[in-house]
N, C-alpha and C positions, 0 to 999 in steps of 0.2 A: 368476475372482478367488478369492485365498484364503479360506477359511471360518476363523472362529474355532473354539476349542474350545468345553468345554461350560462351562468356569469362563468365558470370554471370553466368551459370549454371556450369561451369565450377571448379567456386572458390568456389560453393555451397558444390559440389558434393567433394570438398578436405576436405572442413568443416568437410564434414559430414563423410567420410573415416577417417579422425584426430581424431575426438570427439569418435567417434566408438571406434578404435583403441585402444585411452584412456580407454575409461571405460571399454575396455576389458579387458586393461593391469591391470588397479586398481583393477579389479573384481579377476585375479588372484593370485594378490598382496595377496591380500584379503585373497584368498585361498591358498596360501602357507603362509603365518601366520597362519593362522588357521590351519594348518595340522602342524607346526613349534611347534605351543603352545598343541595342541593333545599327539605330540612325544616325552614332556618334555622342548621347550625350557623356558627359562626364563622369565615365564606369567608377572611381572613386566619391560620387554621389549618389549615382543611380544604385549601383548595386550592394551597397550597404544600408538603404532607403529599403529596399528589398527583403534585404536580410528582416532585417526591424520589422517591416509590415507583417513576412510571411509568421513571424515567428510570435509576434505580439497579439497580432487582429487575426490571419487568418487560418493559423491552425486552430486557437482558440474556437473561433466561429462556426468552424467546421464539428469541433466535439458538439457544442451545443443546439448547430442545427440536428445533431444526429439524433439527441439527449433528449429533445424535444420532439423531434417528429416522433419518438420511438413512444414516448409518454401519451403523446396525441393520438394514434394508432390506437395501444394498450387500453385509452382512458373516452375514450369516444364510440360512438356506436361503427365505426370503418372499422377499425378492427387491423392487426395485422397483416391475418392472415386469409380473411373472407375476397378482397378485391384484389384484381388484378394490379390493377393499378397503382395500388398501396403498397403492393408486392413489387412491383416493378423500381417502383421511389424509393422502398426501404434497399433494394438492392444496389440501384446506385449509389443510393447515399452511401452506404455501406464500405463499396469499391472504392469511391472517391476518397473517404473518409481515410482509408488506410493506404491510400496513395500520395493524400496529404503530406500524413504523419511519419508513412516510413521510408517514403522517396524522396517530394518535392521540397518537402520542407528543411529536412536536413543537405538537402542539394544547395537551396535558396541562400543556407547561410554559410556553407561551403561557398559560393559563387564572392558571398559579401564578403567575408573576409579574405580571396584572392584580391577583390574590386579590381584596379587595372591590368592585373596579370591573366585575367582569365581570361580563357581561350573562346573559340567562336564558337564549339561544341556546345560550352557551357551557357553559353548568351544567348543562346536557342532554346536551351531548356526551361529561360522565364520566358519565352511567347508559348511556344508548344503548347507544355501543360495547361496554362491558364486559360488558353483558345480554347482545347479541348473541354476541359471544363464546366470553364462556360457557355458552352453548349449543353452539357447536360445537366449543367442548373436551369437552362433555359427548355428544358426537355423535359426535367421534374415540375416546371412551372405551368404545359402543357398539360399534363397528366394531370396537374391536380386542380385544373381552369374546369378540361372538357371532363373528366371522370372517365377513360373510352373501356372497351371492355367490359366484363361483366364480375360476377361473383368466380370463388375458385374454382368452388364444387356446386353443380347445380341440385344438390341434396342440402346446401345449408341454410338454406331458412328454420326456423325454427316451426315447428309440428304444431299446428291449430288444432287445441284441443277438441277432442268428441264430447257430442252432447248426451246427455244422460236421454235417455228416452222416458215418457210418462210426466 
């Protein structure tokens, strides 16, 4: 596959730090609402505030960190499926990605259109998720700070050529 240049990987790699950033911020958002509507604030504010975020910023957010990382991986000399590491971030990402889209997010806007009827079960599940999360966005941000771990296979380097003799 083609490599980008060095401006290309460049404007990837801001993508991808932007998009992050975002779905961090949202995922907070997220979670101080939900600890906002826990402590009493005004559940026909908070949790239609909610609905709107989850559904506008950060399911959104979520595809394009994925869209991005997956581009960056593909289009960079890291690679897939060479590091651990890489393996490990695409896998969260991945999980989260579809816990988003096929739990939290349609929960979220469930939740906003009860707003004061919902129950307590319901009002737990914007701290929950977003807690959890947010730890493992902050888990992916580890992994991609320190690098830890190594290659998959220690056979993938690529073969240095032999020299002709004479």
């Amino acid at each position: 596959m083609r490599r980008l240049s060095p401006t290309g990987r460049k404007a990837l790699l801001t993508a991808h730090l932007v998009t992050s950033l975002g779905w961090l911020g949202a995922d907070l958002g997220l979670l101080a609402l939900g600890v906002a509507g826990l402590r009493g604030a005004d559940p026909e504010v908070v949790y239609p505030a909610a609905a709107l975020l989850a559904t506008w910023l950060f399911a959104p957010l979520s595809v394009a960190v994925w869209l991005v990382g997956v581009a960056s991986a593909l289009l960079t000399p890291w690679g897939l499926l060479r590091w651990r590491w890489v393996l490990v971030k695409f896998a969260l990402t991945t999980v989260m990605l579809g816990l988003v889209l096929l739990l939290l997010t349609p929960r979220i806007r469930h939740l906003g259109a009860l707003a004061g009827a919902a129950d307590a079960h319901l009002r737990v599940d914007l701290v929950v998720p977003p807690a959890v999360s947010t730890t493992l966005l902050l888990v992916a941000t580890v992994l991609s700070t320190w690098k830890p771990w190594g290659r998959l296979r220690a056979g993938a380097r690529r073969p240095v050529p032999a020299r002709r003799a004479g």
